[in-house]
TORPAPA-703396 format. One record per residue: residue in three letters; x, y, z of N, C-alpha, C in turn; chain. Coordinates in steps of 0.2 Angstrom, whole numbers. Atoms other than C-alpha are relative to their C-alpha. Example, Ala and Ser with C-alpha at 12.3 -4.5 7.8 and 13.67 -1.06 7.14 Angstrom:
BEGIN
(atom 'Ala' (4 -6 0) (62 -22 39) (4 6 0) 'A') (atom 'Ser' (-4 -6 -1) (68 -5 36) (-4 5 3) 'A') 
END
This chain:
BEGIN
(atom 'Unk' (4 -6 0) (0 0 0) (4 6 0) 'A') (atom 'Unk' (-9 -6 0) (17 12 3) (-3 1 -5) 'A') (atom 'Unk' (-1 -1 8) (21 10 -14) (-4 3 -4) 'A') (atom 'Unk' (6 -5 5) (5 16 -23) (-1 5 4) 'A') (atom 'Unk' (0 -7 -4) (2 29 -9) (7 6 -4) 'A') (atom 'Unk' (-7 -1 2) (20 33 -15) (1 3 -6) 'A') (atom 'Unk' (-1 -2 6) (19 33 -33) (-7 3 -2) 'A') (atom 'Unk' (6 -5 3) (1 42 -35) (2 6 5) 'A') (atom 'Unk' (-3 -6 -4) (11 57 -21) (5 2 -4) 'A') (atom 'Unk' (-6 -2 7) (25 57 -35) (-4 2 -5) 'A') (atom 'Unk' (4 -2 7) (13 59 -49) (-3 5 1) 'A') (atom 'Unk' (5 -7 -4) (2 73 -41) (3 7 4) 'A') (atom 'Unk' (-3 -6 -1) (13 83 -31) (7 -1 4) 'A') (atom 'Unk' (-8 1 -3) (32 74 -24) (3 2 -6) 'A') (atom 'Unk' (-5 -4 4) (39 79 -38) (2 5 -1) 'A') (atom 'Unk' (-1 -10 0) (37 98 -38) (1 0 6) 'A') (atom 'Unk' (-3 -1 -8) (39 98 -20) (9 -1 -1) 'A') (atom 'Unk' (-5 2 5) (54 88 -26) (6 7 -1) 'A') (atom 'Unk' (-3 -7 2) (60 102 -35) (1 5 0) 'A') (atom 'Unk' (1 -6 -3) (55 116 -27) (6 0 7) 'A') (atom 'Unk' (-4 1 -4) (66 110 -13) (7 0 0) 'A') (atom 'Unk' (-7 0 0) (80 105 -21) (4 8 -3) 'A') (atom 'Unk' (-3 -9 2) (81 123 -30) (1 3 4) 'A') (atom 'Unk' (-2 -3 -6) (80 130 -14) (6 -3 4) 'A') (atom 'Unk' (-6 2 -1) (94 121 -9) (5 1 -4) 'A') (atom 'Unk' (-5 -2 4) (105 125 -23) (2 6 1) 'A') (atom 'Unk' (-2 -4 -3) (103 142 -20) (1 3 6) 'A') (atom 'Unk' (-1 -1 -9) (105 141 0) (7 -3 -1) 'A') (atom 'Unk' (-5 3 -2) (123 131 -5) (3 6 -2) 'A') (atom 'Unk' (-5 -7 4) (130 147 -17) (4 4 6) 'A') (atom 'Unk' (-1 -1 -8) (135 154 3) (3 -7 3) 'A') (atom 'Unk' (-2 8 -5) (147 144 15) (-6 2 4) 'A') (atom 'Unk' (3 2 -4) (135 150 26) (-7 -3 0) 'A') (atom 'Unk' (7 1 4) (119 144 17) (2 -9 1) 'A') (atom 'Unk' (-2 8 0) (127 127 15) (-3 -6 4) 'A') (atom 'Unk' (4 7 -1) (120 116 28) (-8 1 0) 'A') (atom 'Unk' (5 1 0) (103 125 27) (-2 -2 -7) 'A') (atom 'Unk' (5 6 7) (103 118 8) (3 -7 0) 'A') (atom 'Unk' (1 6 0) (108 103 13) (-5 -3 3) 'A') (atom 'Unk' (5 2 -3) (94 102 25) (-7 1 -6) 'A') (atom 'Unk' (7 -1 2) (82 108 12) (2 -6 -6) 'A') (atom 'Unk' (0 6 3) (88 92 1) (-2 -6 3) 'A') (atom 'Unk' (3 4 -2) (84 83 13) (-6 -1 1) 'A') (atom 'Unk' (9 0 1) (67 87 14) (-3 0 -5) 'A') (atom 'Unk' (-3 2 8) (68 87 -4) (-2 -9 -2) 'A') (atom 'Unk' (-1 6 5) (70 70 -5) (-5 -4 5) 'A') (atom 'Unk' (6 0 -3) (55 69 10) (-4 -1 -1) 'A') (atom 'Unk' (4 -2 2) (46 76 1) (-2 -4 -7) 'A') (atom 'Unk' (-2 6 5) (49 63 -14) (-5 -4 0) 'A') (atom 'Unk' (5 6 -2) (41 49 -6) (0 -2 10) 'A') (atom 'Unk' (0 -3 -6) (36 54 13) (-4 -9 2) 'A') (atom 'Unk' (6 3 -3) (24 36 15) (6 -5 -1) 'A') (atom 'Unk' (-5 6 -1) (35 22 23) (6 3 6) 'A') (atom 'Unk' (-2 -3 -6) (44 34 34) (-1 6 1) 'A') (atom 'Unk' (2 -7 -6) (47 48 47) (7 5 1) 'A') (atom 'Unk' (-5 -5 -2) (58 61 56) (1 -2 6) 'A') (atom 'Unk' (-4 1 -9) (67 58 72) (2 4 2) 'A') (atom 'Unk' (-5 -2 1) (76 69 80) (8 -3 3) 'A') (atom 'Unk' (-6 3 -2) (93 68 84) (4 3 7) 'A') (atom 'Unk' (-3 -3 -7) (100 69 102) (7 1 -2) 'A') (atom 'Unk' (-8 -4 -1) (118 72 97) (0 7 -4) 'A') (atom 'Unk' (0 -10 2) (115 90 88) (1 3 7) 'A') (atom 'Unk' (-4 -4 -5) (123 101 96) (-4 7 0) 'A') (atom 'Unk' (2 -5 -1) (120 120 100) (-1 4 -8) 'A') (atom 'Unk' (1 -2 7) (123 125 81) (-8 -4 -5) 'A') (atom 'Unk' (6 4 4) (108 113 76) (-7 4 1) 'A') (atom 'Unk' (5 -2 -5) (97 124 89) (0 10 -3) 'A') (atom 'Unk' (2 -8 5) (101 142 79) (1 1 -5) 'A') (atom 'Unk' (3 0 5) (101 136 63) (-7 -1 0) 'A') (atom 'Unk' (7 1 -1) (83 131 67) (-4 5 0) 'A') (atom 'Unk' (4 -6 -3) (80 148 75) (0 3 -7) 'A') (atom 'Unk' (-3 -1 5) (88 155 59) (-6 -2 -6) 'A') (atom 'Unk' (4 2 7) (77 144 46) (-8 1 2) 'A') (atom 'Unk' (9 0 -1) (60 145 56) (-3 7 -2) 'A') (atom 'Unk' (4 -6 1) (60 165 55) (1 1 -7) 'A') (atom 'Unk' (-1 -4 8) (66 168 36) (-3 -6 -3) 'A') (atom 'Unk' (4 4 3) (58 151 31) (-2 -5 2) 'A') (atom 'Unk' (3 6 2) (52 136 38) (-9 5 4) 'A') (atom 'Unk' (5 -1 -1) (36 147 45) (-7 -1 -6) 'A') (atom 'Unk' (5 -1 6) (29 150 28) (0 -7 -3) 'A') (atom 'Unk' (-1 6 4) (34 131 23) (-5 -3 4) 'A') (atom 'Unk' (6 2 -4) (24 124 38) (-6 2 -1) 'A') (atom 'Unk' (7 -3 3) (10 137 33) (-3 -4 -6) 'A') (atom 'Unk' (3 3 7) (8 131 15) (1 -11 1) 'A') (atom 'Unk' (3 8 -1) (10 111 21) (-8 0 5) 'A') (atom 'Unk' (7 0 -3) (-4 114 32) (-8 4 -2) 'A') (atom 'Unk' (7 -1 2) (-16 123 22) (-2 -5 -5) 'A') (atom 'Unk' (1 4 5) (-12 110 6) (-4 -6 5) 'A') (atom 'Unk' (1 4 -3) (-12 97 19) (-9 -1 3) 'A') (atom 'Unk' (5 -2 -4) (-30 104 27) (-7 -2 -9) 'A') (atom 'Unk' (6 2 6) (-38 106 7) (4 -8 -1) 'A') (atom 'Unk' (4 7 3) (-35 88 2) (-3 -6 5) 'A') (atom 'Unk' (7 3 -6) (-43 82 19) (-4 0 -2) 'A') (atom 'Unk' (8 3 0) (-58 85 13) (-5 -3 -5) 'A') (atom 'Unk' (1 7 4) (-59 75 1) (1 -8 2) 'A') (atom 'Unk' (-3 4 -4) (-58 57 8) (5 -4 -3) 'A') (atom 'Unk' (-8 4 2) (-45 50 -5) (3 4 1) 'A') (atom 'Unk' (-5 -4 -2) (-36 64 -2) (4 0 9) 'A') (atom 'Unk' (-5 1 -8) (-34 61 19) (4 -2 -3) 'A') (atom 'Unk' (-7 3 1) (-17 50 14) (5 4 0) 'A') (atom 'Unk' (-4 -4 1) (-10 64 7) (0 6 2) 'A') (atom 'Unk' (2 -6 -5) (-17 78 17) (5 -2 7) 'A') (atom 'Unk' (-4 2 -5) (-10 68 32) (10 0 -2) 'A') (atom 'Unk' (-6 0 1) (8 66 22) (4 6 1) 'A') (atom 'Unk' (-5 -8 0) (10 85 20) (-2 1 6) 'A') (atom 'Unk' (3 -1 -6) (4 85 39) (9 -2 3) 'A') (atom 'Unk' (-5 3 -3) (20 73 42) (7 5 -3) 'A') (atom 'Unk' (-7 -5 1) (32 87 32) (1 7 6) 'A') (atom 'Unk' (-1 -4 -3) (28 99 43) (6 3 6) 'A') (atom 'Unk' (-8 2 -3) (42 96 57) (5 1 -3) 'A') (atom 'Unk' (-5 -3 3) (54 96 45) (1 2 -1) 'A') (atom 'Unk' (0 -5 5) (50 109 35) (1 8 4) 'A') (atom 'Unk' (1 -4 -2) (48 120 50) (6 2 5) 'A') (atom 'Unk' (-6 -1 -3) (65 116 61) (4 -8 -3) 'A') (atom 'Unk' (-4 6 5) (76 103 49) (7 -2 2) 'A') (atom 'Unk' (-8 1 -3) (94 104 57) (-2 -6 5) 'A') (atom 'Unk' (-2 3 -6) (96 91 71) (-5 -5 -3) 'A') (atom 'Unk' (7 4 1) (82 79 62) (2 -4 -5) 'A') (atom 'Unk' (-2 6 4) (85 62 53) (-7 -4 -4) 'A') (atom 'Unk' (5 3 3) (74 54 41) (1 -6 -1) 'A') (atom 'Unk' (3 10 -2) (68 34 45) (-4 -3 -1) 'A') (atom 'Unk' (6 0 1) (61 23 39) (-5 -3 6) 'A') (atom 'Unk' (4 0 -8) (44 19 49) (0 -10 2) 'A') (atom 'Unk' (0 7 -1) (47 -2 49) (7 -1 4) 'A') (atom 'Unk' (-6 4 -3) (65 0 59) (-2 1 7) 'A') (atom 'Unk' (3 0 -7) (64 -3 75) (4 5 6) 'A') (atom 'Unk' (-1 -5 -3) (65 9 88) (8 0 2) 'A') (atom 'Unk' (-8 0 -2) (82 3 96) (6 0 -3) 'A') (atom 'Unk' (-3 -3 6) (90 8 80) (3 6 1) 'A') (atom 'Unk' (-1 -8 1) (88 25 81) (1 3 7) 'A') 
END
């Protein structure tokens, strides 16, 4: 069920998400200091790709520099990225084929909002893994 969840998310709207993501990362690396905030946007990026099979953890070894890049991305962008996954996320709820994927851009949100210190997993391993 992943799978088609997956590739009808791909077909629809992980691709341009996709896209969007990784353009913003390309021009977030153009700067040393932009650099890990577009690696993190690649990594969402590819989140956003095929989000149904896993998740986001965070990570207890991030240090202090995880915790003001954060601050750093929540005010110049991840507010407006959490916004727009939660209204896309809101309209395809109300359709009931669309809950899956309303709920998926539900699950970007997190990352999209504070993305340093945060690991993407998938949802089948087992906790004492991670």
């Amino acid at each position: 069920m992943k799978t088609i969840l997956n590739v009808i998310w791909l077909v629809l709207s992980g691709f341009w998400l996709f896209l969007g993501y990784v353009a913003a990362g390309l021009l977030l690396c153009i700067t040393i200091i932009g650099i890990p905030f577009g690696i993190a946007a690649f990594r969402i990026g590819v989140y956003a790709l095929w989000p149904f099979g896993y998740t986001t953890v965070e990570r207890r070894d991030a240090g202090a520099p995880s915790c003001v890049g954060n601050v750093l991305w929540l005010v110049l962008a991840g507010w407006w990225l959490a916004l727009t996954h939660i209204v896309t996320g809101i309209a395809l709820c109300i359709t009931i084929i669309g809950i899956p994927f309303g709920i998926a851009n539900f699950k970007l949100i997190p990352v999209s909002l504070l993305p340093l210190g945060r690991e993407i997993v998938r949802t089948d391993e087992p906790f004492a893994a991670r």
